[in-house]
C-alpha positions as CSV (number, residue, x, y, z in Angstrom):
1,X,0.0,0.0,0.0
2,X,1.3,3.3,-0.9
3,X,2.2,6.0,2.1
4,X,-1.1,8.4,2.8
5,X,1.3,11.1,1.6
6,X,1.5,9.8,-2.5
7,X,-2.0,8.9,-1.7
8,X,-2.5,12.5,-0.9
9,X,-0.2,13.7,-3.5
10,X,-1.8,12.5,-6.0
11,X,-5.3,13.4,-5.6
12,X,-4.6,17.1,-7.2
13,X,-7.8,19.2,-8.6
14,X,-6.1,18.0,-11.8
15,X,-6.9,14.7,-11.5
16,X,-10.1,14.9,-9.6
17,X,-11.0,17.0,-13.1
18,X,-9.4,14.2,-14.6
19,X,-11.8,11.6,-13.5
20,X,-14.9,14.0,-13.8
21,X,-14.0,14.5,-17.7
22,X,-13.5,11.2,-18.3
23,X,-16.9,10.2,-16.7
24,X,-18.4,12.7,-18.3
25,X,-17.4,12.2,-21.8
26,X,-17.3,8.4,-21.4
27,X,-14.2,7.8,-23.2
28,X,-10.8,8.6,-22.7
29,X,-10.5,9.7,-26.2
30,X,-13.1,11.9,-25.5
31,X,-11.8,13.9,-22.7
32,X,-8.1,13.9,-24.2
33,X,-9.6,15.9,-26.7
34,X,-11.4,18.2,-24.1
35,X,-8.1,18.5,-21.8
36,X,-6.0,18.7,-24.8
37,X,-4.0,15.7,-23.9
38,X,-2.8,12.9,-26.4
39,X,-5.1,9.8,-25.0
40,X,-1.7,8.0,-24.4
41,X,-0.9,10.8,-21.8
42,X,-4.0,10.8,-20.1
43,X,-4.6,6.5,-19.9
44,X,-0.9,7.4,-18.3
45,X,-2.4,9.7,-15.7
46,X,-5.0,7.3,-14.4
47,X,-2.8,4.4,-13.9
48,X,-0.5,6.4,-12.0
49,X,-3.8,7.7,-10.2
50,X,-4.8,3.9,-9.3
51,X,-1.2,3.1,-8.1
52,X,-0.7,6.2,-5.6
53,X,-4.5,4.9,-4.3
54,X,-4.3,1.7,-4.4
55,X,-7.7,1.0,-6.1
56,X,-8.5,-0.1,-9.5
57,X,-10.9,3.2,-11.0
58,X,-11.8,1.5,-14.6
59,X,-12.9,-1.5,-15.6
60,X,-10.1,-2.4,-18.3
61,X,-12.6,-5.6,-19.8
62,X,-15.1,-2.7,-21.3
63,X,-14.3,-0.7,-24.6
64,X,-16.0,2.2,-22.9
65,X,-14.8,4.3,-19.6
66,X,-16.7,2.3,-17.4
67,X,-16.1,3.4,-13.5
68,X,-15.6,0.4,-11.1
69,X,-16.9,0.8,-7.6
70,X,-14.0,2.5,-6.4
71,X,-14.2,5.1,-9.5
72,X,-18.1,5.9,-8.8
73,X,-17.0,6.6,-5.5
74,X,-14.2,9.1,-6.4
75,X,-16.0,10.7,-8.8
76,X,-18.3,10.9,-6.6
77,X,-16.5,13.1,-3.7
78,X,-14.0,14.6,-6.4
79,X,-17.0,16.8,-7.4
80,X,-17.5,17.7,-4.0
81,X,-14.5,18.3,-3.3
82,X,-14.2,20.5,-6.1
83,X,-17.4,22.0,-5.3
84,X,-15.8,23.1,-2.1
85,X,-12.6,24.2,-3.6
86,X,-14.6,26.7,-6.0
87,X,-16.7,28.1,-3.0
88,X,-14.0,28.8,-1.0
89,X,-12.0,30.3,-3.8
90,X,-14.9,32.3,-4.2
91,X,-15.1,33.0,-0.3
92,X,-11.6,34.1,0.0
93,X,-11.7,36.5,-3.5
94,X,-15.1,38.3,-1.7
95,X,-13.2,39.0,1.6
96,X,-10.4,40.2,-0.1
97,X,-12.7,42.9,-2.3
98,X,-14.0,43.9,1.8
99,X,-16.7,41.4,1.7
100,X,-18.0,39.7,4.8
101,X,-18.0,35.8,4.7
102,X,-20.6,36.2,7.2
103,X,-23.2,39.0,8.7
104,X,-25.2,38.4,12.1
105,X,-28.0,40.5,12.4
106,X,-30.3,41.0,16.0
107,X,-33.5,42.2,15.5
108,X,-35.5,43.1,18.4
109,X,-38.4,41.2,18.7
110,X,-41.0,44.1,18.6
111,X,-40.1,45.4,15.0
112,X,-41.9,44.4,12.0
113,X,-41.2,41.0,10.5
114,X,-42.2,41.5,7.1
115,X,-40.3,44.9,6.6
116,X,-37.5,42.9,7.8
117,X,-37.9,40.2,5.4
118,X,-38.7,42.2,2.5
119,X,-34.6,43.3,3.6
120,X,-33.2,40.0,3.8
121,X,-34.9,39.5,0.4
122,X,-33.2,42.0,-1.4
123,X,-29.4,41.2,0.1
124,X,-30.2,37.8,-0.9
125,X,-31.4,38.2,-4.4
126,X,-28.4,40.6,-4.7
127,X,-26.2,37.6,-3.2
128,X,-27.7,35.3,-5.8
129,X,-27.0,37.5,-8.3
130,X,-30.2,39.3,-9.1
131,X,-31.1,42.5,-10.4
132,X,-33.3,44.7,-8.3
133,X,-33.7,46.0,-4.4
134,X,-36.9,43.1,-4.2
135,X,-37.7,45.2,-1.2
136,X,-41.6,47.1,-0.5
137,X,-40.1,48.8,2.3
138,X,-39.6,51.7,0.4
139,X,-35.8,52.3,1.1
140,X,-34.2,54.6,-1.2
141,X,-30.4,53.4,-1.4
142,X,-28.9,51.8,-3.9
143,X,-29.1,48.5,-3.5
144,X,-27.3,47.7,-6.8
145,X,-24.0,48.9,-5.3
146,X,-24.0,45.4,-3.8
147,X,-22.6,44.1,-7.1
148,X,-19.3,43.8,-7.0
149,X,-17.8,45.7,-9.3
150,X,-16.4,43.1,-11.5
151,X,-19.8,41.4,-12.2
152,X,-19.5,39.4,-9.0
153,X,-21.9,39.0,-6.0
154,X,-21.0,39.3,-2.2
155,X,-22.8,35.8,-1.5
156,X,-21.8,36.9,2.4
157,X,-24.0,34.9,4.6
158,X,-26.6,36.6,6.9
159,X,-27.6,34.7,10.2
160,X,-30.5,36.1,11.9
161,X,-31.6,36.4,15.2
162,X,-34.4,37.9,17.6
163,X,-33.9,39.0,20.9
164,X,-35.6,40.5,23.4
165,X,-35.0,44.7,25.5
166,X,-31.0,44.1,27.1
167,X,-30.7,40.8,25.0
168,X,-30.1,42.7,21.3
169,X,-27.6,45.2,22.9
170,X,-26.1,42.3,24.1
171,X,-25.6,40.5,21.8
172,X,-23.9,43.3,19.7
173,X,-21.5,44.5,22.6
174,X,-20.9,40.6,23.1
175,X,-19.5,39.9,19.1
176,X,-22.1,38.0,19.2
177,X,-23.2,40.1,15.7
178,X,-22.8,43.0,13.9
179,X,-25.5,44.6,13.8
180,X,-28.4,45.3,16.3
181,X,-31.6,46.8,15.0
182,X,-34.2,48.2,18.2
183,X,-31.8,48.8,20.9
184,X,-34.0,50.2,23.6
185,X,-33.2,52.6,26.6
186,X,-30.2,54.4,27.5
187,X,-27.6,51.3,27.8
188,X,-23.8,51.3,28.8
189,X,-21.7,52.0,25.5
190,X,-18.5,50.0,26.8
191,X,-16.6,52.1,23.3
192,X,-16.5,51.7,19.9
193,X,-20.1,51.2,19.1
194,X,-22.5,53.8,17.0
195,X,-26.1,54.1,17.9
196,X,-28.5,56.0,15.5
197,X,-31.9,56.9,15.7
198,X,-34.5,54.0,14.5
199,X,-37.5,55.4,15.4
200,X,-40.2,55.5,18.4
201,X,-43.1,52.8,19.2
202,X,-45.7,53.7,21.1
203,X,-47.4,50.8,23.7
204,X,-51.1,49.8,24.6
205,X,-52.1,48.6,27.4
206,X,-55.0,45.4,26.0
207,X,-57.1,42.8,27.2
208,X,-59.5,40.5,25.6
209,X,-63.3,41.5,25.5
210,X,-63.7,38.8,27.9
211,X,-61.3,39.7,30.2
212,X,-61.9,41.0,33.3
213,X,-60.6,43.8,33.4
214,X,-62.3,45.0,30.0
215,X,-65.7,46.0,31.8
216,X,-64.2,47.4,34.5
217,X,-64.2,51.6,34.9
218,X,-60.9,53.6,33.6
219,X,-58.2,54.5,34.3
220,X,-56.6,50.9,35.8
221,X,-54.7,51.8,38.4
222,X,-52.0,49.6,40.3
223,X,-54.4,48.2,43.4
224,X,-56.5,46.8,40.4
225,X,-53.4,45.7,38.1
226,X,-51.4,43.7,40.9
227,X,-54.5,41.1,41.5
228,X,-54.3,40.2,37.7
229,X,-51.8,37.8,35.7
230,X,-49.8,39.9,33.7
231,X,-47.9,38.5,30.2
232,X,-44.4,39.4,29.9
233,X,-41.7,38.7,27.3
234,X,-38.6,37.3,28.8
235,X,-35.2,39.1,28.0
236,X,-32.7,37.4,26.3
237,X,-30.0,39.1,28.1
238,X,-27.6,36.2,30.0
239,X,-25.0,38.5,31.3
240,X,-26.5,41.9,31.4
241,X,-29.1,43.0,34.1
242,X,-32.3,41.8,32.2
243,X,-34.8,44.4,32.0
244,X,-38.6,44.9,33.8
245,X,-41.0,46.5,32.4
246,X,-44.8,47.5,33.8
247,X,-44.4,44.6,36.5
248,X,-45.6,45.2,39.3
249,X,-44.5,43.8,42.7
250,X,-46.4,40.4,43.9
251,X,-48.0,40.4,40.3
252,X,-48.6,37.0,38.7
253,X,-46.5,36.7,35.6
254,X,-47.2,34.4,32.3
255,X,-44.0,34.6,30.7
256,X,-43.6,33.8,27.0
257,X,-40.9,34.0,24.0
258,X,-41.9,36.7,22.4
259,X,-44.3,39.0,21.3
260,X,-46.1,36.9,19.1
261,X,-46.9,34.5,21.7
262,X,-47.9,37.1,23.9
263,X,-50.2,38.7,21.5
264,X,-52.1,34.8,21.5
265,X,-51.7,35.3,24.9
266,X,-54.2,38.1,25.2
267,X,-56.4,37.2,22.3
268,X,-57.3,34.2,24.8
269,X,-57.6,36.2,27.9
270,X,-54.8,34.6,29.9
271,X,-53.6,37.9,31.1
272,X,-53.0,41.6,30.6
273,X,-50.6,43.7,29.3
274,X,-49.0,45.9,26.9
275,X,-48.0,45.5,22.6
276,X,-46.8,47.8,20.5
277,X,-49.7,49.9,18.8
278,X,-49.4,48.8,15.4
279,X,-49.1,45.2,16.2
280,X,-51.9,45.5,18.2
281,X,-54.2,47.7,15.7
282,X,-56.3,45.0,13.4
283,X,-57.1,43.4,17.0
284,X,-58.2,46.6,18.2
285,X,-60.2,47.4,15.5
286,X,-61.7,44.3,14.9
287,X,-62.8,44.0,18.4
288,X,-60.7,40.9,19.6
289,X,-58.9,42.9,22.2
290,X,-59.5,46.1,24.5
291,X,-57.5,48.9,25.1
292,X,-57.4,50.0,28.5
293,X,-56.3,53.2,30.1
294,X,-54.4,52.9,33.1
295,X,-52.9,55.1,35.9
296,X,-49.2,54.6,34.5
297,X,-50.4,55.5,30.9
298,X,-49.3,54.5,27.3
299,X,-45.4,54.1,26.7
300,X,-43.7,55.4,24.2
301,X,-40.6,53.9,23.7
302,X,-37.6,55.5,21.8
303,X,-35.3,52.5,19.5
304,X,-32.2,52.5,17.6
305,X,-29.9,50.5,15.5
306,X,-26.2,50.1,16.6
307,X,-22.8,48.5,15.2
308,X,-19.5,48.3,16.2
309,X,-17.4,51.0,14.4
310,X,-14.3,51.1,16.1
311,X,-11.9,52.1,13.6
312,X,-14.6,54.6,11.6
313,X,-17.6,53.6,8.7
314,X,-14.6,53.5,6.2
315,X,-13.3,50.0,7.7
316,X,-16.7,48.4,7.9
317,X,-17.2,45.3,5.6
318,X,-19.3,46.0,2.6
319,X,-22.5,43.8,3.6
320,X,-22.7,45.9,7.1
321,X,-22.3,49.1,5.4
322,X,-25.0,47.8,2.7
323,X,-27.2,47.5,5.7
324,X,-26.4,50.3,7.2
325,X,-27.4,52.5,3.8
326,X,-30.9,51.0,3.9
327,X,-31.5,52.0,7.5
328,X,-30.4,55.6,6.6
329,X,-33.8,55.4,4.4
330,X,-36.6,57.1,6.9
331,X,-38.9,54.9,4.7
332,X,-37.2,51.6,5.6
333,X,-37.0,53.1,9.6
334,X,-40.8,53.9,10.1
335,X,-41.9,50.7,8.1
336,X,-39.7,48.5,10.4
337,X,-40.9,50.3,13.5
338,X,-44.8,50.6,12.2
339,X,-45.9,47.9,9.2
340,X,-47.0,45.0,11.4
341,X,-49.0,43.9,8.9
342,X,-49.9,45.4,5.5
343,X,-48.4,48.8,3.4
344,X,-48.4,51.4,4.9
345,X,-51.3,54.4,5.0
């Protein structure tokens, strides 16, 4: 048996191109003339191929290129292989033109899911290599400046996440990703991070119609509050303080994911609580929940997007900064704060 070093020696890209020519073609006469090789000099390439492995790749009894077992199997993970080779070739030619292999996105739980979507959609169809922004979210940037410049795509990889009030700052001041979008409050900036202005999303306090607190006289103030189960959505934070929000002390709690789940929540009368006013809207309006006044009031809350800039915008990868041009659209900011569901008015 030959030493794993000729063994690996001699599986080149050459050869693996070799074997997937061959195959192919189905004759060696055939992919001589494809390679440009005399057929001598390529029946001479594949028995040297067979001796550094070990492992007989044609069957020498048929007039054709027929593959043994141990040929399908090479041809097999030579295309892989080569597969991989080319992507990674590719990988490493889109970092070095200042795109990221990668781009991890938090996205507070409370912003609008199809605005954020419509988003994703356009960097990917720009990935793929597709004309067009693909995005309703009415952001004016150029999304064609995604292209490469040499009639190349980025094809940098976006990983999503959601988190919840302390979790997406977090997550950002962690390295956990590079972007967050809906930071709330007035967190420690521990350096090297820019925050701008996302927008602001005001907060209703519902029930369900057969809640009951719906009949009951307004405002709601705290005596009334503390004897009902309120829903809360847990924060995602696991090393910052996690944050509280219209708790009250000795309240029962039903605490869910996310906001979703706390909007089924309240549609089914398991509790009380706030949602953001545009998620909450159609309910309202169609009667399946209650808004309640209370002695604590609406909230509005103020919400920003933030990434780590320490050495200035100009040394940002080219998928963050694509990112970061749609979020300068006011459009793209008041759709992700208020289109819940539907264009906008």
């Amino acid at each position: 048996m030959k030493p794993m070093a000729d063994r690996l020696h001699a599986l080149t890209p050459d050869a693996l191109v070799m074997m997937d020519t061959i195959a192919r073609t189905g004759s060696f006469a055939a992919a001589a003339r494809e390679l440009g090789k005399v057929p001598s000099a390529l029946t001479y390439s594949v028995r040297q191929l067979e001796e550094a492995l070990d492992a007989l790749l044609f069957d020498r009894s048929s007039r054709q290129a027929q593959l043994t077992p141990a040929g399908t199997e090479l041809l097999h993970e030579g295309r892989r292989l080569l597969q991989e080779m080319g992507a990674v070739s590719n990988r490493v030619r889109r970092v070095a033109r200042g795109w990221e292999t990668q781009l991890a996105i938090s996205v507070e739980d409370i912003l609008s899911v199809p605005t954020m979507f419509e988003l994703v959609e356009a960097f990917c169809g720009l990935c793929d290599g597709r004309s067009g922004s693909g995005s309703g979210s009415g952001s004016g940037s150029g999304s064609g400046a995604l292209d490469g410049g040499d009639g190349s795509h980025p094809g940098t990889r976006l990983r999503l996440r959601t988190d919840v009030l302390a979790g997406t700052w977090e997550a950002l001041v962690s390295g956990q990703v590079d972007l967050a979008i809906g930071v709330k409050g007035d967190l420690p900036n521990p350096g090297g991070i820019e925050l701008r202005p996302l927008g602001e999303m005001s907060f209703v306090f519902c029930v369900a119609p057969h809640h009951a607190l719906a009949a009951v006289d307004e405002p709601l103030d705290d005596t009334r509050l503390v004897r009902q189960r309120a829903v809360a959505v847990a924060d995602t934070a696991q090393r910052l303080t996690p944050i509280t929000v219209g708790l009250l002390p000795g309240q029962d709690v039903l605490t869910v994911p996310n906001t979703r789940a706390k909007l089924e929540a309240l549609l089914r009368g398991l509790g009380c609580g706030h949602l953001p006013e545009p998620l909450a809207r159609p309910h309202l309006q169609a009667g399946h929940l209650v808004h309640k006044a209370t002695t604590q009031g609406d909230r509005v809350v103020r919400l920003s997007y933030a990434w780590r800039a320490e050495h200035g915008r100009h040394s940002l990868g080219r998928a963050l900064q694509w990112w970061l041009g749609q979020l300068e659209s006011p459009t793209t900011r008041r759709a992700l704060v208020e289109r819940h569901a539907g264009p906008l008015d």
